[in-house]
C-alpha positions as protocol buffer text, in pm:
chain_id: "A"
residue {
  index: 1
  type: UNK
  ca { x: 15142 y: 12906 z: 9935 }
}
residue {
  index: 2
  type: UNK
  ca { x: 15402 y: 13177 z: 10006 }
}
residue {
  index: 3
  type: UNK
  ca { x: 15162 y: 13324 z: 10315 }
}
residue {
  index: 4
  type: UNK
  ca { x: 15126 y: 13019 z: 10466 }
}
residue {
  index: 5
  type: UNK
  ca { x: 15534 y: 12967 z: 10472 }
}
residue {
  index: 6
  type: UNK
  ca { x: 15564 y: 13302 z: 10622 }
}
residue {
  index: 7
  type: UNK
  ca { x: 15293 y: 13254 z: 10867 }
}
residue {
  index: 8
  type: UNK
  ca { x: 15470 y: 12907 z: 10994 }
}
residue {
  index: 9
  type: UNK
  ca { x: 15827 y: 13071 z: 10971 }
}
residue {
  index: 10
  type: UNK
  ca { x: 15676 y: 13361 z: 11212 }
}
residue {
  index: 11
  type: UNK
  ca { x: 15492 y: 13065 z: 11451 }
}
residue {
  index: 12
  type: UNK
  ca { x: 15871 y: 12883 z: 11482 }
}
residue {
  index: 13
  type: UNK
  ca { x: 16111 y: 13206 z: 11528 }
}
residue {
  index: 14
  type: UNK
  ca { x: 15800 y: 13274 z: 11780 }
}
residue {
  index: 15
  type: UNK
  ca { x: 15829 y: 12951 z: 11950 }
}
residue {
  index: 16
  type: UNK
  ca { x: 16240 y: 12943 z: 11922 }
}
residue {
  index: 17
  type: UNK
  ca { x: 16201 y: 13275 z: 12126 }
}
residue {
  index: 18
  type: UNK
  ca { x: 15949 y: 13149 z: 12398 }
}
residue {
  index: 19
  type: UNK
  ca { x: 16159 y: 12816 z: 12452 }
}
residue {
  index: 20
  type: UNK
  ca { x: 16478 y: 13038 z: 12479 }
}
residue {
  index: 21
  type: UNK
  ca { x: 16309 y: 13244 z: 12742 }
}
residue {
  index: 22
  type: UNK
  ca { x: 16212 y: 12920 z: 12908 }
}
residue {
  index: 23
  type: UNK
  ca { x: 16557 y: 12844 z: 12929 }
}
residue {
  index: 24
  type: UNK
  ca { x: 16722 y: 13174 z: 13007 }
}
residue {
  index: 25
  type: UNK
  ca { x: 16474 y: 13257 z: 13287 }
}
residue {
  index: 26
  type: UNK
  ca { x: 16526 y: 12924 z: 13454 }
}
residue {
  index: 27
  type: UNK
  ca { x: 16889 y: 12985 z: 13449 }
}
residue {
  index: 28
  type: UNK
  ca { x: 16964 y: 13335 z: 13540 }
}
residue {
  index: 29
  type: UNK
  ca { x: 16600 y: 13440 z: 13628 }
}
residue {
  index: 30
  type: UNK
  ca { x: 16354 y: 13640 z: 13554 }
}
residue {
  index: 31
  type: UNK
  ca { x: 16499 y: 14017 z: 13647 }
}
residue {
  index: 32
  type: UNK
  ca { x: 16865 y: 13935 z: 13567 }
}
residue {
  index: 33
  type: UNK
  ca { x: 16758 y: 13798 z: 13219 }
}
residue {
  index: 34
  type: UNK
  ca { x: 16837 y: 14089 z: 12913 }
}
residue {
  index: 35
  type: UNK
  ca { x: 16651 y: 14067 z: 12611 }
}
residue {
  index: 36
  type: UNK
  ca { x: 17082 y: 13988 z: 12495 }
}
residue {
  index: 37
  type: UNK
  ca { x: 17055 y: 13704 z: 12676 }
}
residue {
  index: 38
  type: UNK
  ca { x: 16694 y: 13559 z: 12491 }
}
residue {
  index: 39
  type: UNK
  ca { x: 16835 y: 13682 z: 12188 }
}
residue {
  index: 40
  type: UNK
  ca { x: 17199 y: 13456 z: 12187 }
}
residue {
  index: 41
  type: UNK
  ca { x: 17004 y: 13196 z: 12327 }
}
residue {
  index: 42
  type: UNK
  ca { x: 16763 y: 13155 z: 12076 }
}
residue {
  index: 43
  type: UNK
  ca { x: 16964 y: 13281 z: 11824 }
}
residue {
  index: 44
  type: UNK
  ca { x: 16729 y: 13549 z: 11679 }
}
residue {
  index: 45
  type: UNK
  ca { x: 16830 y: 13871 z: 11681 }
}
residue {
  index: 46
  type: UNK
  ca { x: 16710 y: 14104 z: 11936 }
}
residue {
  index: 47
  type: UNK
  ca { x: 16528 y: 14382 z: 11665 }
}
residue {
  index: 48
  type: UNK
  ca { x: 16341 y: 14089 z: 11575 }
}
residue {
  index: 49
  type: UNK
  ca { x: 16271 y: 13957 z: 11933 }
}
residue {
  index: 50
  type: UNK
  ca { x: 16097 y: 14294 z: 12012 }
}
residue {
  index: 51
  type: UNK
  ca { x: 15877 y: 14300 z: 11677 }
}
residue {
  index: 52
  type: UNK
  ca { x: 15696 y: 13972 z: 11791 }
}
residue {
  index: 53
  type: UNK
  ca { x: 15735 y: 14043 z: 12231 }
}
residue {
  index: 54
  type: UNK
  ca { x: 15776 y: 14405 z: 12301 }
}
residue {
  index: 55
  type: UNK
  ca { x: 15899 y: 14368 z: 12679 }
}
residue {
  index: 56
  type: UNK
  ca { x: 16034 y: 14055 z: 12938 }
}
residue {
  index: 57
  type: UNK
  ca { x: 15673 y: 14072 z: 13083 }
}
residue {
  index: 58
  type: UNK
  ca { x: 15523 y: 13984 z: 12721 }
}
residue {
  index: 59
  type: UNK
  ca { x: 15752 y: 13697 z: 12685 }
}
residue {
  index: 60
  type: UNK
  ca { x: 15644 y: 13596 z: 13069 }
}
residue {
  index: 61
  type: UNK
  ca { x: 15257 y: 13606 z: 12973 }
}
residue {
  index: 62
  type: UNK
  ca { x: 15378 y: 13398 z: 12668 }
}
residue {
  index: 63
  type: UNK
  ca { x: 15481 y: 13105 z: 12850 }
}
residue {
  index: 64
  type: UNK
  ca { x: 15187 y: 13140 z: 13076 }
}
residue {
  index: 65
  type: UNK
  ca { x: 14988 y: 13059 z: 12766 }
}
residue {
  index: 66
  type: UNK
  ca { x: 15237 y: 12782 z: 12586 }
}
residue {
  index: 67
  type: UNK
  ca { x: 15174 y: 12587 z: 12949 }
}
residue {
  index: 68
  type: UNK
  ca { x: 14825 y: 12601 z: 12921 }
}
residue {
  index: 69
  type: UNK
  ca { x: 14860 y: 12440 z: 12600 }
}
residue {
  index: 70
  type: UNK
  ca { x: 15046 y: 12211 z: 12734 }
}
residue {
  index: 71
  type: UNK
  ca { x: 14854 y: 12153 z: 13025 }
}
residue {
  index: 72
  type: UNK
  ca { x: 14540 y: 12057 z: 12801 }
}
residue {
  index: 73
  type: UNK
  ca { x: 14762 y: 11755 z: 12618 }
}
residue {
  index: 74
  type: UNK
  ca { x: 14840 y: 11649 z: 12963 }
}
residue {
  index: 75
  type: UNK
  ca { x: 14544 y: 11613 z: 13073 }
}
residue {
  index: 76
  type: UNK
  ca { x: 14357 y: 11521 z: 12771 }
}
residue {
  index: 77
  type: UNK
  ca { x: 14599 y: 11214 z: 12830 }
}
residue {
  index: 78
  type: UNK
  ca { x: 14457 y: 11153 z: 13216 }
}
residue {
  index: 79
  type: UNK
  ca { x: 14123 y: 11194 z: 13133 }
}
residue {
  index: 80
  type: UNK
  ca { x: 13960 y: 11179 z: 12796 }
}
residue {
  index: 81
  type: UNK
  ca { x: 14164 y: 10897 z: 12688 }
}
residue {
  index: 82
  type: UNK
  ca { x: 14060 y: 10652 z: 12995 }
}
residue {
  index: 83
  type: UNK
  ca { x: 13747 y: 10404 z: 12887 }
}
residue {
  index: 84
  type: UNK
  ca { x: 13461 y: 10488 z: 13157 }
}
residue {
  index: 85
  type: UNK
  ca { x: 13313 y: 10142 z: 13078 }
}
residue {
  index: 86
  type: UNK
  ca { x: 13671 y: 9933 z: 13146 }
}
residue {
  index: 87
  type: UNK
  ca { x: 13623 y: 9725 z: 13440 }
}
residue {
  index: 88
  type: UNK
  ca { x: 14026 y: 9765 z: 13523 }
}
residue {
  index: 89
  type: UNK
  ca { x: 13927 y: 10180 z: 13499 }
}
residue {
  index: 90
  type: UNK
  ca { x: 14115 y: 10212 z: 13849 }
}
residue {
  index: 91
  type: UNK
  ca { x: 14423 y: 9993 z: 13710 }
}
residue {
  index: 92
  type: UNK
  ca { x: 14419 y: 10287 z: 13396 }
}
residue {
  index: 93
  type: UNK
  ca { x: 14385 y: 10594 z: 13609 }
}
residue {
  index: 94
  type: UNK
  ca { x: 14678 y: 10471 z: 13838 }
}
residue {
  index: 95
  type: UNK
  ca { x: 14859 y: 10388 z: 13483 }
}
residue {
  index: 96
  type: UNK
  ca { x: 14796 y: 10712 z: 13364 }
}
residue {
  index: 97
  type: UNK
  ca { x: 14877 y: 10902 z: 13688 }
}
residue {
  index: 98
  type: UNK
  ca { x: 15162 y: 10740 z: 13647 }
}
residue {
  index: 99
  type: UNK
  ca { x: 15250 y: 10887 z: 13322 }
}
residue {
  index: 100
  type: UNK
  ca { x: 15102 y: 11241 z: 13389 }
}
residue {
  index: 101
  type: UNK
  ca { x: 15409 y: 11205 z: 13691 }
}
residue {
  index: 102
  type: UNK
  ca { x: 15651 y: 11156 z: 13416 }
}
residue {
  index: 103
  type: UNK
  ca { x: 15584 y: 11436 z: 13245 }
}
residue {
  index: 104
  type: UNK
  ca { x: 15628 y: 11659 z: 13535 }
}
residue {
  index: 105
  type: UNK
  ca { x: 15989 y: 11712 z: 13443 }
}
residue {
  index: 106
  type: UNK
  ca { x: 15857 y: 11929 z: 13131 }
}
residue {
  index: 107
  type: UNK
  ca { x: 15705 y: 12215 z: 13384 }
}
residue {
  index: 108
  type: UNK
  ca { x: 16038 y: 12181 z: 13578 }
}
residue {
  index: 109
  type: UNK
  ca { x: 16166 y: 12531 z: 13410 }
}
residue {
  index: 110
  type: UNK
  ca { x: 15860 y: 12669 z: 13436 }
}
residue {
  index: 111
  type: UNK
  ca { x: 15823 y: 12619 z: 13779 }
}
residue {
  index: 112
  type: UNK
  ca { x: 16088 y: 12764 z: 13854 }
}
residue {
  index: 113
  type: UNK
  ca { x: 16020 y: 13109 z: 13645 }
}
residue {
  index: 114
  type: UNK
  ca { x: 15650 y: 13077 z: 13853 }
}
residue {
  index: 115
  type: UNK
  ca { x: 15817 y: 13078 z: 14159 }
}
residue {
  index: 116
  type: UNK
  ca { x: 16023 y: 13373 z: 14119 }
}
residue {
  index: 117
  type: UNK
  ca { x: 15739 y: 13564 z: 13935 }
}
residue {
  index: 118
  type: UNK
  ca { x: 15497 y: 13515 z: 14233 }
}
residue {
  index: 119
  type: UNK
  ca { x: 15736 y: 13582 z: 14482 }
}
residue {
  index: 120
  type: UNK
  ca { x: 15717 y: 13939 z: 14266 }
}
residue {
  index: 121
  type: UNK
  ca { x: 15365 y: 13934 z: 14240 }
}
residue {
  index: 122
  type: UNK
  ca { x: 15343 y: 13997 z: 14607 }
}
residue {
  index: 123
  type: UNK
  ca { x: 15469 y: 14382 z: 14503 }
}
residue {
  index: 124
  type: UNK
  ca { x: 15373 y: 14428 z: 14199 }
}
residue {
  index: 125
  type: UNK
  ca { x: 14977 y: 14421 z: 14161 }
}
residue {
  index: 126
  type: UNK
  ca { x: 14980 y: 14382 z: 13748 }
}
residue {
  index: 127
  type: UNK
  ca { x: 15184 y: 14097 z: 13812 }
}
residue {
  index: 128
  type: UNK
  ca { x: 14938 y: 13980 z: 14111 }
}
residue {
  index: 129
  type: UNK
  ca { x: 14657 y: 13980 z: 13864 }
}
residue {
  index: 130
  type: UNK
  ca { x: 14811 y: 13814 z: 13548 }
}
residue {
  index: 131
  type: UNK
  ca { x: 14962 y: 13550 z: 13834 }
}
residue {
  index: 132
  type: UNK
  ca { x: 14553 y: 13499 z: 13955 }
}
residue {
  index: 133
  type: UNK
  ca { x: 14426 y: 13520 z: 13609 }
}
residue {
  index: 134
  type: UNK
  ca { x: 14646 y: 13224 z: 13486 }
}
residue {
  index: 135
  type: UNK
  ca { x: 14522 y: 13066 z: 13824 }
}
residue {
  index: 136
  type: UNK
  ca { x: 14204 y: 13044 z: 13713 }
}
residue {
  index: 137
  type: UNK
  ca { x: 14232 y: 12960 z: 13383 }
}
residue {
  index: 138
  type: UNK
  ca { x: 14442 y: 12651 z: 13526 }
}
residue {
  index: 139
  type: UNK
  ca { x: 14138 y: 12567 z: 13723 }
}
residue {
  index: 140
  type: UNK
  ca { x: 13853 y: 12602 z: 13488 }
}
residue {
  index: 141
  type: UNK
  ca { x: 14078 y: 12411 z: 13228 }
}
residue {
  index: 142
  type: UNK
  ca { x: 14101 y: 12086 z: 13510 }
}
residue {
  index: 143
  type: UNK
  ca { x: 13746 y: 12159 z: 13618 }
}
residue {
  index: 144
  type: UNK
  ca { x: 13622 y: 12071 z: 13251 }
}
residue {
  index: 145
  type: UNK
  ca { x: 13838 y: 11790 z: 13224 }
}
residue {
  index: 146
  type: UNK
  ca { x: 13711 y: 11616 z: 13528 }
}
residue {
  index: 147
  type: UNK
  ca { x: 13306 y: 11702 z: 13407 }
}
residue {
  index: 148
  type: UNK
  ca { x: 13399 y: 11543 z: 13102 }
}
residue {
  index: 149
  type: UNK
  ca { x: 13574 y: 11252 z: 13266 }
}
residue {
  index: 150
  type: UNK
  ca { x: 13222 y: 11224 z: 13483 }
}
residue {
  index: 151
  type: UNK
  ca { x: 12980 y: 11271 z: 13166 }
}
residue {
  index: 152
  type: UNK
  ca { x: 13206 y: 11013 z: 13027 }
}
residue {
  index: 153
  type: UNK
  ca { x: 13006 y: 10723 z: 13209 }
}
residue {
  index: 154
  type: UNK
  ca { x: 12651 y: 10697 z: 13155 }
}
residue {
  index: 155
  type: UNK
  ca { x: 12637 y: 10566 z: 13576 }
}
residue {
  index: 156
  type: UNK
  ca { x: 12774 y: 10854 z: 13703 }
}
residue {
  index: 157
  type: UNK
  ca { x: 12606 y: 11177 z: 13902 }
}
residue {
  index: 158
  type: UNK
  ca { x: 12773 y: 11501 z: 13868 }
}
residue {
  index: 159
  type: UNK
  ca { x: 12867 y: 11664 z: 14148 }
}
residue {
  index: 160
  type: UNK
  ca { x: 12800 y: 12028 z: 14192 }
}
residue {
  index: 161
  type: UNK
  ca { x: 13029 y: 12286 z: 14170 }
}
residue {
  index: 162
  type: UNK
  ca { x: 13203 y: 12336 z: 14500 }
}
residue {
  index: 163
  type: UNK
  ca { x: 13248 y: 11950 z: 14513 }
}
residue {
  index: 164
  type: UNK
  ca { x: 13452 y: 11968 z: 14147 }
}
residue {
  index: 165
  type: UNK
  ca { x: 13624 y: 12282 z: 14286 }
}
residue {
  index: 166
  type: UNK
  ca { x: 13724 y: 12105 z: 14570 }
}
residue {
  index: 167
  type: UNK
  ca { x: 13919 y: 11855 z: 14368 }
}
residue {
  index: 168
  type: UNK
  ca { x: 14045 y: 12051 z: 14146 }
}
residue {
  index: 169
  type: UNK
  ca { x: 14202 y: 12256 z: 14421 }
}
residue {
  index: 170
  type: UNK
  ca { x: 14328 y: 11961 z: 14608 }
}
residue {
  index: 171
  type: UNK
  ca { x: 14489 y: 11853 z: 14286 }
}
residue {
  index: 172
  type: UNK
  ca { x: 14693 y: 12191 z: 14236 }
}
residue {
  index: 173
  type: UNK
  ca { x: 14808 y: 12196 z: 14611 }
}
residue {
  index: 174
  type: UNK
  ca { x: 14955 y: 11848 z: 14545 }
}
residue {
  index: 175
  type: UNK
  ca { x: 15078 y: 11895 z: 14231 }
}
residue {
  index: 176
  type: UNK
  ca { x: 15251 y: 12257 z: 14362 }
}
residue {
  index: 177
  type: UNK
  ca { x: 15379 y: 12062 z: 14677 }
}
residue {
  index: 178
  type: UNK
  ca { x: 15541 y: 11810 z: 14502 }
}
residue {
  index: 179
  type: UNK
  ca { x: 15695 y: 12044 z: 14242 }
}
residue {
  index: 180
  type: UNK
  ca { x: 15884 y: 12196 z: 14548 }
}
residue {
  index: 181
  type: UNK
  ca { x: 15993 y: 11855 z: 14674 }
}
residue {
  index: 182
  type: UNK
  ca { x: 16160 y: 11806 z: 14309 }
}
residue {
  index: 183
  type: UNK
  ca { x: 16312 y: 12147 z: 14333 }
}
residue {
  index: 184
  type: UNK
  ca { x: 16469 y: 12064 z: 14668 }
}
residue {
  index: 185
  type: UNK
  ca { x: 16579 y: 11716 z: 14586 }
}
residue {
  index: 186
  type: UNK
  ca { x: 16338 y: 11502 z: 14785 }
}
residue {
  index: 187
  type: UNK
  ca { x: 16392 y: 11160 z: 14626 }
}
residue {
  index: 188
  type: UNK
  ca { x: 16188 y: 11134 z: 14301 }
}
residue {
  index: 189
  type: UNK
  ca { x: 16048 y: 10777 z: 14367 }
}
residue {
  index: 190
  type: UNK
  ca { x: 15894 y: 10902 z: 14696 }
}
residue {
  index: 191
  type: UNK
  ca { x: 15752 y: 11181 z: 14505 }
}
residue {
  index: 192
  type: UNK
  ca { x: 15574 y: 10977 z: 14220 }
}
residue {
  index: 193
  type: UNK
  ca { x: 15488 y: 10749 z: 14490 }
}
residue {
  index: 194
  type: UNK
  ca { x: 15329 y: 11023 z: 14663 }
}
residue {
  index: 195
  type: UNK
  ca { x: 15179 y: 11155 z: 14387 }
}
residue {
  index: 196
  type: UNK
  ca { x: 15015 y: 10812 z: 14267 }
}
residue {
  index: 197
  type: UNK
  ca { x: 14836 y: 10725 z: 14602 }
}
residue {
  index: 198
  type: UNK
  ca { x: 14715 y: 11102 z: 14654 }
}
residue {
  index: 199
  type: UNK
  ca { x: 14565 y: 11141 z: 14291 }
}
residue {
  index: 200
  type: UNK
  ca { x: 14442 y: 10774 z: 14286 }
}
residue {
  index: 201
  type: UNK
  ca { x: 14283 y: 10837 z: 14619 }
}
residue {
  index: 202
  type: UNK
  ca { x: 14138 y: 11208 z: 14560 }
}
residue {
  index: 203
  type: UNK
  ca { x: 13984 y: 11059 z: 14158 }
}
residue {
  index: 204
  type: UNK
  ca { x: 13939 y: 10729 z: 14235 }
}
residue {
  index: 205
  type: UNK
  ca { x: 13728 y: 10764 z: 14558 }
}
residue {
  index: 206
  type: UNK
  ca { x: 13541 y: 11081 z: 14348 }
}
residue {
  index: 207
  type: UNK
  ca { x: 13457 y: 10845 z: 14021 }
}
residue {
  index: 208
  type: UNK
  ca { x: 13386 y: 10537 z: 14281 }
}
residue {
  index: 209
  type: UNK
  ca { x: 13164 y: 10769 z: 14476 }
}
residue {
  index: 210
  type: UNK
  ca { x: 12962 y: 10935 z: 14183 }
}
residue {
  index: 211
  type: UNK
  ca { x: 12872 y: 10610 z: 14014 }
}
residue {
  index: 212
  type: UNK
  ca { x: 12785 y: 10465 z: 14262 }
}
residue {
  index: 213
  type: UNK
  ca { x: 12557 y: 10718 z: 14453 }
}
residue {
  index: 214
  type: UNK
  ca { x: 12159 y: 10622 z: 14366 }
}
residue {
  index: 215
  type: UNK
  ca { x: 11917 y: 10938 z: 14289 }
}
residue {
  index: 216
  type: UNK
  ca { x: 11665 y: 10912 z: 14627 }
}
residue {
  index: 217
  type: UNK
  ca { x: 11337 y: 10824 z: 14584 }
}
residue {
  index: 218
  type: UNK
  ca { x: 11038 y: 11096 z: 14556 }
}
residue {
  index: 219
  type: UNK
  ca { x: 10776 y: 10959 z: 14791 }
}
């Protein structure tokens, strides 16, 4: 009984010092935040900061992999949860777009911190490659998500790969683009608006097209 305390006191004074990071990154960023700074926030003392993150750049890949997690619940919500079989399927994916829109404010910080890290990236090549690496994983994570929307409904026809990659990539360059329009202010009904029509469009014409396609005849 006593290990598994300790082993859920270490996971929270572990997650206490990611979310602080989260916080003092967004606010001061990423090079003018001190491990002082993590520590007040999060009110753990630095010694023990540095026994479970030994460096800024730990605590960075850190939150790289809590918005992963994340980013599987998210989409776990957009996908897996919609019925395949529902007649009103569209009416649910633009309901769930919806609600995947409303949860953008949750990356808002993170954004932010991504911003400023790639800008780094661009001199920094360890940085380039943990920057790409998290790219990818981002990708193959929605790429899944979408087959298993697809298998979902017993009409469909997978598409091959460069057709899901294509999605997935126009997905991220809206979802990036629109992250920027909250960070500048652009009016935030014009951006789930946006957002909406451009997802509904890019899935619903995809899951239209796929179950609808008919295998061609062998003659």
């Amino acid at each position: 009984m006593c290990a598994k305390v300790t082993l859920q006191h270490k996971v929270e004074i572990q997650d206490r010092i990611i979310a602080a990071a989260l916080v003092s990154f967004s606010k001061k960023g990423y090079d003018k935040t001190r491990m002082d700074d993590i520590a007040l926030e999060s009110k753990v003392g630095k010694g023990t900061i540095y026994i479970y993150f030994k460096s800024k750049e730990d605590l960075f890949y850190a939150l790289c992999e809590k918005n992963l997690i994340e980013l599987r619940k998210q989409l776990f919500s957009l996908f897996v949860t919609s019925n395949k079989n529902d007649e009103l399927n569209n009416q649910k994916l633009i309901s769930d777009t919806k609600g995947y829109y409303n949860n953008f404010s949750h990356f808002e910080n993170s954004y932010i911190i991504f911003l400023e890290i790639l800008s780094k990236s661009t001199r920094d090549e360890k940085l380039k490659s943990a920057m790409y690496s998290q790219h990818k994983k981002v990708t193959e994570i929605m790429k899944g998500y979408i087959l298993s929307y697809l298998k979902g409904d017993e009409k469909a026809i997978i598409p091959d790969d460069r057709d899901i990659d294509c999605i997935v990539m126009s997905l991220i360059a809206v979802y990036n683009g629109l992250m920027i329009n909250r960070l500048l202010g652009v009016e935030e009904e014009a951006n789930k608006k946006t957002w909406v029509d451009i997802v509904s469009r890019i899935l619903g014409t995809t899951m239209t097209t796929m179950t609808t396609m008919t295998t061609p005849k062998v003659e």
